[in-house]
VMD Tcl script that builds the backbone (N, CA, C; Angstrom):
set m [mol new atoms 456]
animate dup $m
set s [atomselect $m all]
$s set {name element resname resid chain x y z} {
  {N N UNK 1 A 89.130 124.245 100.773}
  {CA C UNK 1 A 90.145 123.505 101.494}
  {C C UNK 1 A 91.188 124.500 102.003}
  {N N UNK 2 A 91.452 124.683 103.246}
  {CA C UNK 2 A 92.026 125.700 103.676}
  {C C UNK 2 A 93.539 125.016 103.518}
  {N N UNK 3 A 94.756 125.692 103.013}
  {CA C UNK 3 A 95.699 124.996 103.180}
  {C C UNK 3 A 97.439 125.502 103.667}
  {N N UNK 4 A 97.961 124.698 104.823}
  {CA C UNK 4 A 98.722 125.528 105.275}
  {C C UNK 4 A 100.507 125.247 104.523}
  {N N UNK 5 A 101.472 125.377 104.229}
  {CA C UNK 5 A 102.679 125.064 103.769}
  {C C UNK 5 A 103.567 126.117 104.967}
  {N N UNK 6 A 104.268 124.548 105.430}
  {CA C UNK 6 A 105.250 124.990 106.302}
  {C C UNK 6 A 106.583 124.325 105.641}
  {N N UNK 7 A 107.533 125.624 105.798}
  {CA C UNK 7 A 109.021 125.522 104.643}
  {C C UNK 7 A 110.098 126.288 105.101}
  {N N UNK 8 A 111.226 125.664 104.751}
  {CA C UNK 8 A 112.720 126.401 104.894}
  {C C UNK 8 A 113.125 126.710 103.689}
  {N N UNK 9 A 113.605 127.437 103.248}
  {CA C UNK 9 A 114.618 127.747 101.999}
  {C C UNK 9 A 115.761 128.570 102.577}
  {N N UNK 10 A 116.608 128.155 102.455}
  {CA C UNK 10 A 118.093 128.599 103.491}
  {C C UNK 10 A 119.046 129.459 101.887}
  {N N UNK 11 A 119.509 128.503 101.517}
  {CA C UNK 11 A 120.602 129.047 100.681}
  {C C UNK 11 A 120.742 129.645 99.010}
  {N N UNK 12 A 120.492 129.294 98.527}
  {CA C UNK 12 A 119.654 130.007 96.946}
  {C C UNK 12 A 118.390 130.176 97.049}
  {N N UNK 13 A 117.990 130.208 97.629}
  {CA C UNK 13 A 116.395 130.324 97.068}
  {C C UNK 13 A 115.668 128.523 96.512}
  {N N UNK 14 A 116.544 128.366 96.034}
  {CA C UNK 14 A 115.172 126.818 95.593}
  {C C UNK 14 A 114.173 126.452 96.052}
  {N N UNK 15 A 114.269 126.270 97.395}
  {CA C UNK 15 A 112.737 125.521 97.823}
  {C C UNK 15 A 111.700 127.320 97.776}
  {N N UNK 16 A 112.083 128.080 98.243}
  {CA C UNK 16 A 111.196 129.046 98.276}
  {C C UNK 16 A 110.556 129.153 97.079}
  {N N UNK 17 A 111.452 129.534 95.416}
  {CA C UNK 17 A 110.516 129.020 94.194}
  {C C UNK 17 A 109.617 128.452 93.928}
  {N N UNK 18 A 109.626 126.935 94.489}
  {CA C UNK 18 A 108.828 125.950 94.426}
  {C C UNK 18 A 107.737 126.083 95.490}
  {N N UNK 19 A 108.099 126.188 96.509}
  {CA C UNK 19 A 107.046 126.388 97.557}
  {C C UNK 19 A 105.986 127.678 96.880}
  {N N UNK 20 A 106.309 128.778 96.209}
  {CA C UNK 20 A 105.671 129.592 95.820}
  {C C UNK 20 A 104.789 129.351 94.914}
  {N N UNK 21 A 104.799 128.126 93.532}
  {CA C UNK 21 A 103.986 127.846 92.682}
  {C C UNK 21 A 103.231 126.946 93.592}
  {N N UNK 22 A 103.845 126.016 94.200}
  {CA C UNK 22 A 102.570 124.784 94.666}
  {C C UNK 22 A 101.881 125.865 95.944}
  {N N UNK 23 A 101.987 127.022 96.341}
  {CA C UNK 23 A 100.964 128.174 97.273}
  {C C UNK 23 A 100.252 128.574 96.168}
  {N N UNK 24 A 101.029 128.924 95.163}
  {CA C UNK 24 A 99.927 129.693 93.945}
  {C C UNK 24 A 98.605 129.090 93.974}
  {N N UNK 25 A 99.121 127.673 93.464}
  {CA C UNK 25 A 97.759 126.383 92.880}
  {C C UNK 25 A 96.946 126.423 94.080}
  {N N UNK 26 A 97.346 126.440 95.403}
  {CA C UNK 26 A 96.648 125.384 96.411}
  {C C UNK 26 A 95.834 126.975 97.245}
  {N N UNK 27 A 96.626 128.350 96.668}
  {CA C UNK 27 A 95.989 129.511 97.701}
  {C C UNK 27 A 96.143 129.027 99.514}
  {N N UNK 28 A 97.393 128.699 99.209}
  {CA C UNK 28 A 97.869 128.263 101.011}
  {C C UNK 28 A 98.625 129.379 101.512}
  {N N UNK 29 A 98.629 129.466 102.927}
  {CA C UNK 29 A 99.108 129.875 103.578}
  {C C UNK 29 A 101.007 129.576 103.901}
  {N N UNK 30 A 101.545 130.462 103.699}
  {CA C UNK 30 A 102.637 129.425 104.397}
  {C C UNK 30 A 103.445 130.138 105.594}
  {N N UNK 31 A 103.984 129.609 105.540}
  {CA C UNK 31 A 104.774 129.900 107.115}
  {C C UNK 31 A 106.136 129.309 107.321}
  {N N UNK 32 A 107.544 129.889 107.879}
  {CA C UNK 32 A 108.414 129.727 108.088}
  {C C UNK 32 A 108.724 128.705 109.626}
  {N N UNK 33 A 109.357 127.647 109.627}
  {CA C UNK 33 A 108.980 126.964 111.069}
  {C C UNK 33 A 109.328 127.562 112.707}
  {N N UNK 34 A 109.879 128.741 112.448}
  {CA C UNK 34 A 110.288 129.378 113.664}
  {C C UNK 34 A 109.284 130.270 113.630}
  {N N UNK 35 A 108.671 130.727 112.550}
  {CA C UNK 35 A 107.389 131.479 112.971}
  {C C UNK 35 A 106.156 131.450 113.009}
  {N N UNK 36 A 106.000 129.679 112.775}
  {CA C UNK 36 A 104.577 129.322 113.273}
  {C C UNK 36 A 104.392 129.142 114.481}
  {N N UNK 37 A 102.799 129.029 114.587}
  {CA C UNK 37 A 101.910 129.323 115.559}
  {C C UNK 37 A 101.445 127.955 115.315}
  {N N UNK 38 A 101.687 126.940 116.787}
  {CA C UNK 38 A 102.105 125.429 116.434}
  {C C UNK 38 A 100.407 124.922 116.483}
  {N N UNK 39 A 99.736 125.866 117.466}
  {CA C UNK 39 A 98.461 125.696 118.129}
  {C C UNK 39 A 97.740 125.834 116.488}
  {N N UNK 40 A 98.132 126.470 115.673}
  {CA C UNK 40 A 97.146 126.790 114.411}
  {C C UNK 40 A 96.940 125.417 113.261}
  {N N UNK 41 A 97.826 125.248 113.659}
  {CA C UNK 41 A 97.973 124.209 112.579}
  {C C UNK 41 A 96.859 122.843 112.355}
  {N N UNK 42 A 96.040 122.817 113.938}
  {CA C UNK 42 A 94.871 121.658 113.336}
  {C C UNK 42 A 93.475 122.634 112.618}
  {N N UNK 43 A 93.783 123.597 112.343}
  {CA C UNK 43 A 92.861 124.180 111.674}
  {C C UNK 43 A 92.831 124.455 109.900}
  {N N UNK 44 A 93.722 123.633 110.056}
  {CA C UNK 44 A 93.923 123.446 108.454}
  {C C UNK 44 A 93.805 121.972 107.865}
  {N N UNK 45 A 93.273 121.655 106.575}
  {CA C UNK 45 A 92.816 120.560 106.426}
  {C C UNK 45 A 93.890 120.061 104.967}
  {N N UNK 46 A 94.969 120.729 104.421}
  {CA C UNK 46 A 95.942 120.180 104.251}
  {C C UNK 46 A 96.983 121.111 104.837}
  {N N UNK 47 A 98.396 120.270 105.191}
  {CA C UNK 47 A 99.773 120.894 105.482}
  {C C UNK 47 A 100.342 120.374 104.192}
  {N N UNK 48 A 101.439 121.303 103.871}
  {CA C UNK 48 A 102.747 120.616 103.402}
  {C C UNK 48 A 103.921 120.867 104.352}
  {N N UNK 49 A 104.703 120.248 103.950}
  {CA C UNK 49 A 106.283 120.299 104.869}
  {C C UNK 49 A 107.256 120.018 103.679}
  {N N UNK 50 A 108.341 121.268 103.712}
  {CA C UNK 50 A 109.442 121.023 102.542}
  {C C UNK 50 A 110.755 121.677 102.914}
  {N N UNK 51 A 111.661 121.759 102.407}
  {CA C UNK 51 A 113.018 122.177 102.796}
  {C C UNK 51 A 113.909 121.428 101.550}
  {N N UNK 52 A 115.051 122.397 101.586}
  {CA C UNK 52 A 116.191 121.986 101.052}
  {C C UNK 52 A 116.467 120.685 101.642}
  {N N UNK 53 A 117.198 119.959 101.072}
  {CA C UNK 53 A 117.849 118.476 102.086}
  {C C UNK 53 A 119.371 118.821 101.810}
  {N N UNK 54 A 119.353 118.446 103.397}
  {CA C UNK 54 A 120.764 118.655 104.463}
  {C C UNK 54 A 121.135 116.858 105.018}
  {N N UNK 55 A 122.391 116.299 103.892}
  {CA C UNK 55 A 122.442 115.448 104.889}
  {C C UNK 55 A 121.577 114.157 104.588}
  {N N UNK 56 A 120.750 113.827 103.740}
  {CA C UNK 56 A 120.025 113.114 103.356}
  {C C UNK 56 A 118.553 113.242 104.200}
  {N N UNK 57 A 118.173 114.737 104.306}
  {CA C UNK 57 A 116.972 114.646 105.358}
  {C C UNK 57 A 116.768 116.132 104.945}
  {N N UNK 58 A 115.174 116.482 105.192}
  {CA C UNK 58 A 114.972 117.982 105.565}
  {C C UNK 58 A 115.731 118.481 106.491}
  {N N UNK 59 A 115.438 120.056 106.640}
  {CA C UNK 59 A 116.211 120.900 107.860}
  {C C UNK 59 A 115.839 120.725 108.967}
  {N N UNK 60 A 116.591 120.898 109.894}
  {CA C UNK 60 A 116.758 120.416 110.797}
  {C C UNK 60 A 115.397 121.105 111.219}
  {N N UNK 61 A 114.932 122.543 111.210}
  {CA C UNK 61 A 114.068 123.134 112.144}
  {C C UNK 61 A 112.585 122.992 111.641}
  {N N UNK 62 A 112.679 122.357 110.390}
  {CA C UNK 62 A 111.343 122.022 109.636}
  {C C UNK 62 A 110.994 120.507 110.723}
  {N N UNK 63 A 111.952 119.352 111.116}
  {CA C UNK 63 A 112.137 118.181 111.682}
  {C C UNK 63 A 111.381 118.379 113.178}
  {N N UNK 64 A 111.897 119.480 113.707}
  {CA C UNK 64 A 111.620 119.942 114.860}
  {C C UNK 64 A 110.544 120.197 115.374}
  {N N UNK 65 A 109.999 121.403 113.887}
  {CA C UNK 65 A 108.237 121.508 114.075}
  {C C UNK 65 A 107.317 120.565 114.225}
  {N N UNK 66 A 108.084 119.696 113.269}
  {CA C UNK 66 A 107.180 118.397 113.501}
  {C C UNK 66 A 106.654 117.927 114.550}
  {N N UNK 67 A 108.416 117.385 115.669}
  {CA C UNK 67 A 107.879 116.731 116.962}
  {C C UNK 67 A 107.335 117.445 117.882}
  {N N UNK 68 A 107.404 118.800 117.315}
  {CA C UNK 68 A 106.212 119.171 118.414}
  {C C UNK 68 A 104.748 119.428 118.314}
  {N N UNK 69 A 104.392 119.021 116.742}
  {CA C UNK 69 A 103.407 118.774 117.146}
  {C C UNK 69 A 102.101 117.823 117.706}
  {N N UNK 70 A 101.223 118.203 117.645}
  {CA C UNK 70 A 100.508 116.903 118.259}
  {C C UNK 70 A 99.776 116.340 117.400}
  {N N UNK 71 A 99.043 115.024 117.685}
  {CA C UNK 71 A 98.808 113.779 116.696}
  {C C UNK 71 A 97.559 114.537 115.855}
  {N N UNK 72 A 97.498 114.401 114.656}
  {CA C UNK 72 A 96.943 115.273 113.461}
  {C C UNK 72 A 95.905 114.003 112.908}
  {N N UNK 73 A 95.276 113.207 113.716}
  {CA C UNK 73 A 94.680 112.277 112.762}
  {C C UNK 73 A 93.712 112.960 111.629}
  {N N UNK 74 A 93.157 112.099 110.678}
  {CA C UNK 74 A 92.556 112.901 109.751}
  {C C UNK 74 A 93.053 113.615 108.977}
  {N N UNK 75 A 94.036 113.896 109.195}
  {CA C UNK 75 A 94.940 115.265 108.222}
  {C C UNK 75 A 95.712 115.032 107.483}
  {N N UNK 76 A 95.192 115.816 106.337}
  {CA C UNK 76 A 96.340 114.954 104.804}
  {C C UNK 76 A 97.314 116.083 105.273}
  {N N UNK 77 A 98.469 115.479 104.430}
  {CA C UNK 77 A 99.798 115.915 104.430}
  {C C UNK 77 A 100.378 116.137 102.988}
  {N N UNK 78 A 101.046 116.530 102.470}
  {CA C UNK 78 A 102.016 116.693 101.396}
  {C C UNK 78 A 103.661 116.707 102.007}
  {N N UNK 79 A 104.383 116.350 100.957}
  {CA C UNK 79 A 106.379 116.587 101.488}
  {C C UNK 79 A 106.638 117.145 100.345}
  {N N UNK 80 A 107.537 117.727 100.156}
  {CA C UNK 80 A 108.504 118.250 99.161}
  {C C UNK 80 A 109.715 118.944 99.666}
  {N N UNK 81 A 110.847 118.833 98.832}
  {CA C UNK 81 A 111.591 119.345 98.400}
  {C C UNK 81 A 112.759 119.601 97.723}
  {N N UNK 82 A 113.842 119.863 97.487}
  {CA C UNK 82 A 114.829 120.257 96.517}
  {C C UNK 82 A 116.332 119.736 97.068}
  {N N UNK 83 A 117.229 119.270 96.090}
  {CA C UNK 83 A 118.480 118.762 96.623}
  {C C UNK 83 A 119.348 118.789 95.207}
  {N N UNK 84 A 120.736 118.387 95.726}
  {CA C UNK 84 A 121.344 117.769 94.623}
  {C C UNK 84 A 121.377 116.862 93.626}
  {N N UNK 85 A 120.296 115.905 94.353}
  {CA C UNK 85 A 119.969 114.761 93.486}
  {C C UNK 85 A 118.581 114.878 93.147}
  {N N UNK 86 A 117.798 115.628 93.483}
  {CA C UNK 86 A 116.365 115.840 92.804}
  {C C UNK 86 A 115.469 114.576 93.424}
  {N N UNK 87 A 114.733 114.042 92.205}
  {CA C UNK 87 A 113.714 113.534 92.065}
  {C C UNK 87 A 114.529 112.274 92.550}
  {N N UNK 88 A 115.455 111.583 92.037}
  {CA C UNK 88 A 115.810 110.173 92.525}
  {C C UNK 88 A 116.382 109.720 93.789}
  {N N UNK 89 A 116.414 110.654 94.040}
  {CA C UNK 89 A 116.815 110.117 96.074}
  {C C UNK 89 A 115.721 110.163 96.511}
  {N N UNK 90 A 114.142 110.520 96.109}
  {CA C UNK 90 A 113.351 111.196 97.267}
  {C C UNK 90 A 113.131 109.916 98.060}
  {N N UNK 91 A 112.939 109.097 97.889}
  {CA C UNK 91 A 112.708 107.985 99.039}
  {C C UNK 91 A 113.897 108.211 100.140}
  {N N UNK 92 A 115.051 108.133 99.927}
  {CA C UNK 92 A 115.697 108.574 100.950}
  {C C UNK 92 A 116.018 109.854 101.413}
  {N N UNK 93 A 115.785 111.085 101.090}
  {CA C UNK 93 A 115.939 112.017 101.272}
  {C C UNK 93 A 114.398 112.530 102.269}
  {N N UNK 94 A 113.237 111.686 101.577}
  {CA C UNK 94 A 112.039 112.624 102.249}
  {C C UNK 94 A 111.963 110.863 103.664}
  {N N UNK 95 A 112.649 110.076 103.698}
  {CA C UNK 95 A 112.412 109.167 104.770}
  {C C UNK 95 A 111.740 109.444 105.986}
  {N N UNK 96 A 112.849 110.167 106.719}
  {CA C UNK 96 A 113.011 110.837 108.157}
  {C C UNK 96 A 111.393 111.524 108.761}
  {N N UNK 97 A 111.228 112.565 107.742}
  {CA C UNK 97 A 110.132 113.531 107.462}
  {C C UNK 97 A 109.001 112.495 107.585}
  {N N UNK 98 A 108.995 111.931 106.615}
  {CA C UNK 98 A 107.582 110.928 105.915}
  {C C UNK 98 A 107.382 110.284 107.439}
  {N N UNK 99 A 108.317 109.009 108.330}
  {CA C UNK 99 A 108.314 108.798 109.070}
  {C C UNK 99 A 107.378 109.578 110.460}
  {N N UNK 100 A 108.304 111.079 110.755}
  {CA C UNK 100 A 107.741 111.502 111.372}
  {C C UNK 100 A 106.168 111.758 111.396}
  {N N UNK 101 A 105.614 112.314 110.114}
  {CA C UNK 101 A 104.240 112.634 110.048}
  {C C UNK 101 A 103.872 111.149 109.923}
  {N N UNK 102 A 103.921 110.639 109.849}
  {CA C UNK 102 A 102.711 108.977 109.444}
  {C C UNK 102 A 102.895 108.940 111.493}
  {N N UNK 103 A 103.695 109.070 111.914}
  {CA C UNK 103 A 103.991 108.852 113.722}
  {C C UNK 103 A 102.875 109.986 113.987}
  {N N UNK 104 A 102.880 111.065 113.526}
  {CA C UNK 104 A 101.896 112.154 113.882}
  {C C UNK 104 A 100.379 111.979 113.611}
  {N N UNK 105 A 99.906 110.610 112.846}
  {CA C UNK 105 A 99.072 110.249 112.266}
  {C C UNK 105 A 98.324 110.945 111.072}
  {N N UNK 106 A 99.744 112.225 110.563}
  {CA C UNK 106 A 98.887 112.314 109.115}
  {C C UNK 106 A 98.520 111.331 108.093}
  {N N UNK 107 A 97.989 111.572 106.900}
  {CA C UNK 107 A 97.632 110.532 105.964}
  {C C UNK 107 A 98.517 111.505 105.113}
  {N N UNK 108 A 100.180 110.901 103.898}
  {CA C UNK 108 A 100.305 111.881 102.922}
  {C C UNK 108 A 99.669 111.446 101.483}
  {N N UNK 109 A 99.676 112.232 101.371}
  {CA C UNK 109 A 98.700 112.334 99.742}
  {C C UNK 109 A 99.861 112.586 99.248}
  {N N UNK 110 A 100.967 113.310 98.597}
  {CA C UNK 110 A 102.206 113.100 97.780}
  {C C UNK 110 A 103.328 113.675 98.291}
  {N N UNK 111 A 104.068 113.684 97.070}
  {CA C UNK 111 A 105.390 113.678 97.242}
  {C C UNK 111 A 106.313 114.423 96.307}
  {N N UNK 112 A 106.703 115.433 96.121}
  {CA C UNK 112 A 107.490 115.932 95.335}
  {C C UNK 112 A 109.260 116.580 95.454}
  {N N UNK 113 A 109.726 115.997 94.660}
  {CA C UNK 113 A 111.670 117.099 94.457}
  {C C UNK 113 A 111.692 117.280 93.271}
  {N N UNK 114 A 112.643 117.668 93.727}
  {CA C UNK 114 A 113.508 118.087 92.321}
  {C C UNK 114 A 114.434 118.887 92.755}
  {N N UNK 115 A 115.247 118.444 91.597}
  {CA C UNK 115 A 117.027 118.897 91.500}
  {C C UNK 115 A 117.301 120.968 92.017}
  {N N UNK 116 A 118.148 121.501 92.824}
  {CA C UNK 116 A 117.945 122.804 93.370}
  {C C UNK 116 A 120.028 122.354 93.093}
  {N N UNK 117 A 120.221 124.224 92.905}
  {CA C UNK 117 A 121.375 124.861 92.483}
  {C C UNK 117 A 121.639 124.382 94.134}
  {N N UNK 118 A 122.948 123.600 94.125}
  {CA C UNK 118 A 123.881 123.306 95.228}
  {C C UNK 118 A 125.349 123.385 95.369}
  {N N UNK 119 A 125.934 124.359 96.523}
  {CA C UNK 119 A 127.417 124.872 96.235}
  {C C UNK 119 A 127.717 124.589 97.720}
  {N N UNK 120 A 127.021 123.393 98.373}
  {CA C UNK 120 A 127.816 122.788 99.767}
  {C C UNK 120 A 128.683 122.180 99.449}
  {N N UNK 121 A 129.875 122.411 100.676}
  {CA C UNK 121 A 131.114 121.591 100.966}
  {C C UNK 121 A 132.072 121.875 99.315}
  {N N UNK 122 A 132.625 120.654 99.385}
  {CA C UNK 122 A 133.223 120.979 98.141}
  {C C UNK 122 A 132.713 121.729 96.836}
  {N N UNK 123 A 131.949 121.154 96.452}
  {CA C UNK 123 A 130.943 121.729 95.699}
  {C C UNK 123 A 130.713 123.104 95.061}
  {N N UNK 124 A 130.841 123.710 96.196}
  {CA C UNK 124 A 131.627 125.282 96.051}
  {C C UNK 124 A 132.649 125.661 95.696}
  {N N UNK 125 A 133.895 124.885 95.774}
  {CA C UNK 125 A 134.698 124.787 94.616}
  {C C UNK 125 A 134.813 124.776 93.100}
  {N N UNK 126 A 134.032 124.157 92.922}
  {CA C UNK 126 A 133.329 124.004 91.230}
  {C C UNK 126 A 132.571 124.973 90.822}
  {N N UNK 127 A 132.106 125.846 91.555}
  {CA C UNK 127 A 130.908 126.463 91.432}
  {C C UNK 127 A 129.545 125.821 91.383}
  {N N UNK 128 A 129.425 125.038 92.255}
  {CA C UNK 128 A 128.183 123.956 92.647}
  {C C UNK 128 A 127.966 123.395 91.352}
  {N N UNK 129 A 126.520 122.640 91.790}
  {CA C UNK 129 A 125.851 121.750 90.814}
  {C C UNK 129 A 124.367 122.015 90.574}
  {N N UNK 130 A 124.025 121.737 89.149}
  {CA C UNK 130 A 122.642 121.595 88.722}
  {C C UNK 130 A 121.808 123.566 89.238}
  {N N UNK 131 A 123.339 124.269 88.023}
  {CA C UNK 131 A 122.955 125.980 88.057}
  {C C UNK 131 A 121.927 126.368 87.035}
  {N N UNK 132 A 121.139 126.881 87.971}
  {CA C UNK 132 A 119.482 127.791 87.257}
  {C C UNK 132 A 118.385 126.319 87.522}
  {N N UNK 133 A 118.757 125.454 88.717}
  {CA C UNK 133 A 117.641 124.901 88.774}
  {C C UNK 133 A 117.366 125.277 90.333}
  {N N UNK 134 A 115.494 125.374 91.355}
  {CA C UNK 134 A 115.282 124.634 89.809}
  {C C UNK 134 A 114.683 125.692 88.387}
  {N N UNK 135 A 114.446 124.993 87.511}
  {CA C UNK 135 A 113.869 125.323 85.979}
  {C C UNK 135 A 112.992 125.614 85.878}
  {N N UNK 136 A 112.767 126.558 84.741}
  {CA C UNK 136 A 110.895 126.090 83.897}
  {C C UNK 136 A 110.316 124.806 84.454}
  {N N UNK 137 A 110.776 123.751 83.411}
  {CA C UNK 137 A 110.169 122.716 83.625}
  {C C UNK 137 A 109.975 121.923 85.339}
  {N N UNK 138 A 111.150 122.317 86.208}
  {CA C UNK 138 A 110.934 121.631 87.813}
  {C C UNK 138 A 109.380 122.392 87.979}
  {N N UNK 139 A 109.672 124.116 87.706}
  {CA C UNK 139 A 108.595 124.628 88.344}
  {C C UNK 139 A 106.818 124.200 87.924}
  {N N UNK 140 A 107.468 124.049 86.502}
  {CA C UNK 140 A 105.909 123.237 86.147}
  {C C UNK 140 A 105.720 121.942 86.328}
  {N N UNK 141 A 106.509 121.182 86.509}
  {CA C UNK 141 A 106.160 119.911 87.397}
  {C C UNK 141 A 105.339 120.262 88.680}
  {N N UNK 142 A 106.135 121.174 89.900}
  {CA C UNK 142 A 105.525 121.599 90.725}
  {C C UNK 142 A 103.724 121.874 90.520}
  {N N UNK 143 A 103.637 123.250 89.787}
  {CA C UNK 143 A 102.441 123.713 89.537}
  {C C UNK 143 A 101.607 122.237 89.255}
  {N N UNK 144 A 102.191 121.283 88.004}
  {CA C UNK 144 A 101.538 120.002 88.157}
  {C C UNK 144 A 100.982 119.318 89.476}
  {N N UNK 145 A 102.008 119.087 90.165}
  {CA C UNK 145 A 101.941 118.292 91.391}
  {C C UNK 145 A 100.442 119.089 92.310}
  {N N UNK 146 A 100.798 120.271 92.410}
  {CA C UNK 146 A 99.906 120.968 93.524}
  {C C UNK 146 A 98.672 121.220 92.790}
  {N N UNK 147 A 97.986 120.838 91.551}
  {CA C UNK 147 A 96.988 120.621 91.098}
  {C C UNK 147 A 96.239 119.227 91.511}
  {N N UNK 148 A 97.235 118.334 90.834}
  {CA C UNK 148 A 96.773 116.998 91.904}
  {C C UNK 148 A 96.260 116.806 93.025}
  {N N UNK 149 A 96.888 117.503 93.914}
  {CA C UNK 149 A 96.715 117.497 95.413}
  {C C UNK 149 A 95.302 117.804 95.545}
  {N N UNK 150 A 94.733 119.303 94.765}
  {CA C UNK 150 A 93.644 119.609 94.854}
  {C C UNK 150 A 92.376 118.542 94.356}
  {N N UNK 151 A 92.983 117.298 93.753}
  {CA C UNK 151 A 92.097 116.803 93.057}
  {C C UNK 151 A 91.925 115.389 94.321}
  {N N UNK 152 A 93.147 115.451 94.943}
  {CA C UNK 152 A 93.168 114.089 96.016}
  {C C UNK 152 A 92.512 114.159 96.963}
}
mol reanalyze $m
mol bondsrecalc $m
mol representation Tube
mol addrep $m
């Protein structure tokens, strides 16, 4: 199963962590969204798409890749990624995203967050929230998750 992971990690590092164990499991490719090659992408028979969330949504330029690409029927999908609130926003946090690809006619097979070290806006005042995640345990959730996938 050839597999591609397209991702942002902007400000600590979090999503890049995570994106790195679920590449470990899956032996994917990944790629940054300003430096894919948009034409490549039906040659892969899973994507993921992940980013920090900005705003109650992925990044903006992960959003972007999306609409440009073209309709992917057949093609599983994966989402993930990392925020202040982790695992319990993901319905609203991965919305936007999810939306877009089901419009692109992927099929997603899952879904993963979890909680990432955050020092936006105020926040940075305090010295952010939820420091040294994510964790051990986020990351082996991850490694969990991207085993699954292989099994879906």
């Amino acid at each position: 199963m050839r597999t591609l992971i397209i991702y942002e990690s902007i400000h600590h590092g979090n999503t890049e962590k995570v994106v790195k164990v679920i590449a470990n499991v899956l032996e994917a490719k990944l790629a940054k969204p300003k430096e894919l090659d948009i034409d490549t992408v039906a040659e892969y028979d899973l994507i993921g798409f992940g980013s920090g969330i900005y705003g109650w949504k992925h990044h903006k330029d992960l959003l972007n890749t999306v609409d440009k690409l073209s309709s992917q029927k057949n093609k599983r999908a994966f989402i993930f990624s990392t925020s202040g609130a982790g695992k319990k926003a993901i319905d609203k946090n991965h919305k936007l995203l999810r939306k877009k690809l089901i419009g692109k006619s992927f099929t997603i097979i899952g879904e993963f967050s979890c909680k990432g070290f955050n020092t936006f806006g105020p926040l940075k005042l305090v010295g952010g929230i939820n420091k040294g995640r994510p964790n051990e345990s986020d990351l082996n959730k991850a490694e969990n998750f991207a085993r699954c996938l292989k099994d879906a």
